[in-house]
C-alpha positions in Angstrom: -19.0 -9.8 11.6 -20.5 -6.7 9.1 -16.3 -5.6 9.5 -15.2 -8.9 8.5 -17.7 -9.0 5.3 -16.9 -5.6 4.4 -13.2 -6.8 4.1 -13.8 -9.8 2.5 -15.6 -7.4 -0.3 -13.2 -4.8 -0.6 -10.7 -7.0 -1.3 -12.4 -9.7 -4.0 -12.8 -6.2 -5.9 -9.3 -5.0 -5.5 -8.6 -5.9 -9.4 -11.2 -3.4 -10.8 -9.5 -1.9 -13.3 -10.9 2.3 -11.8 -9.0 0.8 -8.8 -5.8 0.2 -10.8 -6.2 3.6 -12.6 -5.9 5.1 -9.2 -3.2 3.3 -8.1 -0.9 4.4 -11.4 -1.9 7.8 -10.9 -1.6 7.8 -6.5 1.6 6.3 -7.1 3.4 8.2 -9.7 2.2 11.4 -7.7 2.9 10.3 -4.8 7.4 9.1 -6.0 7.0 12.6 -8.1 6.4 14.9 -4.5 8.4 12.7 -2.8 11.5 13.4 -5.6 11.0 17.3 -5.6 10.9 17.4 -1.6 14.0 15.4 -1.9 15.3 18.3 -4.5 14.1 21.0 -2.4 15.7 19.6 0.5 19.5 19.2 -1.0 19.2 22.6 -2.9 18.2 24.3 0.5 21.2 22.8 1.8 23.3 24.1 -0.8 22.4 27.8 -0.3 22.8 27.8 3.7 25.7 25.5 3.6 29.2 27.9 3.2 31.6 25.8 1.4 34.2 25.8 3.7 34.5 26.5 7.6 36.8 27.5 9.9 37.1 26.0 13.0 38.7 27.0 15.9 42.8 25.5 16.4 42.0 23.2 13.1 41.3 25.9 10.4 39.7 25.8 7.2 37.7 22.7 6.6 36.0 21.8 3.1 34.2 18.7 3.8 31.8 20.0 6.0 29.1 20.8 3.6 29.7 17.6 1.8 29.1 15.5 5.0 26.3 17.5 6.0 24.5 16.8 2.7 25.5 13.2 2.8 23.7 13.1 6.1 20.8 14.7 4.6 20.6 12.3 1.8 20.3 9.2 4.6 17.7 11.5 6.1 15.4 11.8 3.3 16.0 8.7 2.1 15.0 7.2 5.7 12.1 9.6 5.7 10.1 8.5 1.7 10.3 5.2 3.4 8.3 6.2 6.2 6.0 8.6 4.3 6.0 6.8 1.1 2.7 5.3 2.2 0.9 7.5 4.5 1.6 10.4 1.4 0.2 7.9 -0.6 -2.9 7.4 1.3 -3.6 11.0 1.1 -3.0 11.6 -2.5 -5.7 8.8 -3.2 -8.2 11.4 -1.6 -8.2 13.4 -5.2 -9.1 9.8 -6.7 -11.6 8.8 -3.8 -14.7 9.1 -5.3 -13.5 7.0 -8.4 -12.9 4.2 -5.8 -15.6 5.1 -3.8 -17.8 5.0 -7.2 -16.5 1.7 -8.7 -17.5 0.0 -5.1 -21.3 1.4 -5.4 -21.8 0.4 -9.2 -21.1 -3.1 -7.9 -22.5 -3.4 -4.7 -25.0 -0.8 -4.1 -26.4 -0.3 -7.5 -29.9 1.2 -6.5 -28.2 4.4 -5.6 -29.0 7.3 -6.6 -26.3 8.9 -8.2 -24.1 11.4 -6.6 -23.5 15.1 -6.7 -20.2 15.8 -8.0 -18.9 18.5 -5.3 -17.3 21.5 -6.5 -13.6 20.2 -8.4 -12.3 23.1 -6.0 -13.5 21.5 -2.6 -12.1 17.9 -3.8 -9.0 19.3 -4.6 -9.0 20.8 -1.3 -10.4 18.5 0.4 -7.5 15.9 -0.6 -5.0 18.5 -0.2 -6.0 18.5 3.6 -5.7 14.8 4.5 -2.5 14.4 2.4 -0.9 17.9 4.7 -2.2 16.2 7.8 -1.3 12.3 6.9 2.1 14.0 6.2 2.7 16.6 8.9 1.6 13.9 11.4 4.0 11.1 10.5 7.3 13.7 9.8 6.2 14.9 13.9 5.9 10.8 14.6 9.1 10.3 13.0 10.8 11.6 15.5 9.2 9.4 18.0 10.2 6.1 16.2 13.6 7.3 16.3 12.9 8.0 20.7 11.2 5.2 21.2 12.5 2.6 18.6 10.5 -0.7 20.3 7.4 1.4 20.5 7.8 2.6 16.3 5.1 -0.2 14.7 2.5 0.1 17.8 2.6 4.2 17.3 2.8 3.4 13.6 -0.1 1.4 13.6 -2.5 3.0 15.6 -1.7 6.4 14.4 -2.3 5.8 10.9 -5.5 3.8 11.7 -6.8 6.5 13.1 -6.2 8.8 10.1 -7.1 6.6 7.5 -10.1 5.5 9.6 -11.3 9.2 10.4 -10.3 10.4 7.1 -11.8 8.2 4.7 -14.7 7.5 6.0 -15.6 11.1 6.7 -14.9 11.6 2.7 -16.4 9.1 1.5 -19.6 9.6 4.2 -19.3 13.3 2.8 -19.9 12.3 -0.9 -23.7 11.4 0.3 -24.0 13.2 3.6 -22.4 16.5 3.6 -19.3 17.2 5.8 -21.6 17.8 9.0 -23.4 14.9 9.1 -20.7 12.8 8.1 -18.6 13.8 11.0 -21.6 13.5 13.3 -21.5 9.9 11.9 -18.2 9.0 12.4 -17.9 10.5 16.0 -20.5 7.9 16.8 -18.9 4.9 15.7 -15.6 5.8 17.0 -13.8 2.6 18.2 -15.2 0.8 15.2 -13.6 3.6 12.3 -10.7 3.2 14.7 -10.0 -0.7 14.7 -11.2 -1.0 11.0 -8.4 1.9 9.9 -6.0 -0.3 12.3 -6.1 -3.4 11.1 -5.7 -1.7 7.4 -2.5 0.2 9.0 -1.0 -3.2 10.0 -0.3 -4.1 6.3 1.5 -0.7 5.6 4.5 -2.2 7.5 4.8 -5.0 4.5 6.4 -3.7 1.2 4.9 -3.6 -2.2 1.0 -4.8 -0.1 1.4 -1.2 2.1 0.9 0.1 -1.7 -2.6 -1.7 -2.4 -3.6 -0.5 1.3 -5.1 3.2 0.6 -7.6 2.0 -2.1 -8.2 -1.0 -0.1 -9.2 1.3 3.2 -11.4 3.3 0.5 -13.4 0.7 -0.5 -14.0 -0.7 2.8 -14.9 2.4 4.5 -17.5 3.0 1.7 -19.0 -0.5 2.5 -18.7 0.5 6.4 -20.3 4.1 5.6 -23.5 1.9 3.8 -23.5 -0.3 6.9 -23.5 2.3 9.4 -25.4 4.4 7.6 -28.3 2.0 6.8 -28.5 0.6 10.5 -28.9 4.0 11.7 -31.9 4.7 9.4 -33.3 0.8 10.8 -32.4 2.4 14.3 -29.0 0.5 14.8 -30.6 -3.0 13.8 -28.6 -6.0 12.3 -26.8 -3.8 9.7 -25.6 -1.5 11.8 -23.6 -4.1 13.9 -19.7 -5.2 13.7 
């Protein structure tokens, strides 16, 4: 039940105006990397591609390079639909403690305030999710194209288990330290697990997947509260689902 009213509150405070700061800035970030890998990519091509080949019995052919980078346009284009999301759910790390922040003033506004970690650790910190959200998914695009009916199960329960390990370790870490917060998280698994799933779900709908990153901070700083203050009431009430 605490899952379901931890939903219901992220979600009544999704027009905050910090959270739509940090969707601007997570999104223009996020089309801005996507754009230069996309450069990167074609201007690779063009300095290993020879512009013309010879082939055996057919001779010289011109179009090869052309075709080849037409095929790696479709590629890239197929792959920022894929990672458009889970790139942006790991560039919204550098803005977590904004979100994370804006959720406590509201809800939790007894708090002591928090000590700003070093800007150095936060920006590697986000820097970290974002390599592993995105190494991940380019290695599990390869399985969608395999296994094309298994694509939105692997999808799904993939990225829940990123966003759900992820954020709640940063945000747990804001107040814990890295240690503890870990600690934490291993011991409510399955429940990070299913809450970071049934955010997942949503990335598979246009223009909502968008809204899902700083919606999965904002509940995992609710569920790091919850699980946090049933552990200090020795797992009571609170602490439940």
């Amino acid at each position: 039940m605490g899952l379901v009213v931890d939903f219901g509150r992220a979600l009544e405070q999704m027009g905050d105006r910090r959270f739509l700061r940090v969707l601007v800035r997570s999104l223009a970030i996020t089309v801005l990397g996507l754009a230069l890998l996309f450069w990167a990519v074609m201007l690779g091509l063009g300095w290993l591609l020879p512009p013309e080949v010879t082939l055996p019995w057919v001779g010289r052919v011109s179009f090869i390079d052309n075709l080849v980078s037409w095929a790696a346009v479709g590629l890239m284009l197929a792959l920022s639909v894929v990672l458009m999301v889970p790139v942006a759910a790991g560039v919204v790390g550098f803005f977590l403690d904004e979100v994370a922040a804006a959720v406590e003033a509201r809800h939790y506004p007894a708090l002591p305030p928090v000590t700003a970690l070093p800007i150095g650790q936060q920006i590697g910190d986000a820097l970290r999710f974002a390599g592993v959200v995105l190494g991940v998914n380019v290695v599990a695009f390869a399985l969608y194209l395999a296994f094309p009916p298994l694509a939105p199960a692997v999808f799904v329960m993939l990225n829940g288990y990123l966003l759900g390990r992820e954020y709640f370790q940063l945000v747990a870490a804001r107040r814990l330290g890295f240690e503890t917060a870990r600690r934490l998280g291993k011991r409510h698994f399955w429940r990070i697990w299913v809450a970071g799933m049934l955010m997942a779900a949503p990335l598979t709908v246009p223009l909502l997947n968008l809204l899902v990153p700083i919606f999965g901070v904002a509940v995992f700083t609710h569920q790091f509260h919850r699980l946090e203050r049933g552990g200090r009431n020795g797992g009571g009430r609170n602490g439940g689902a």
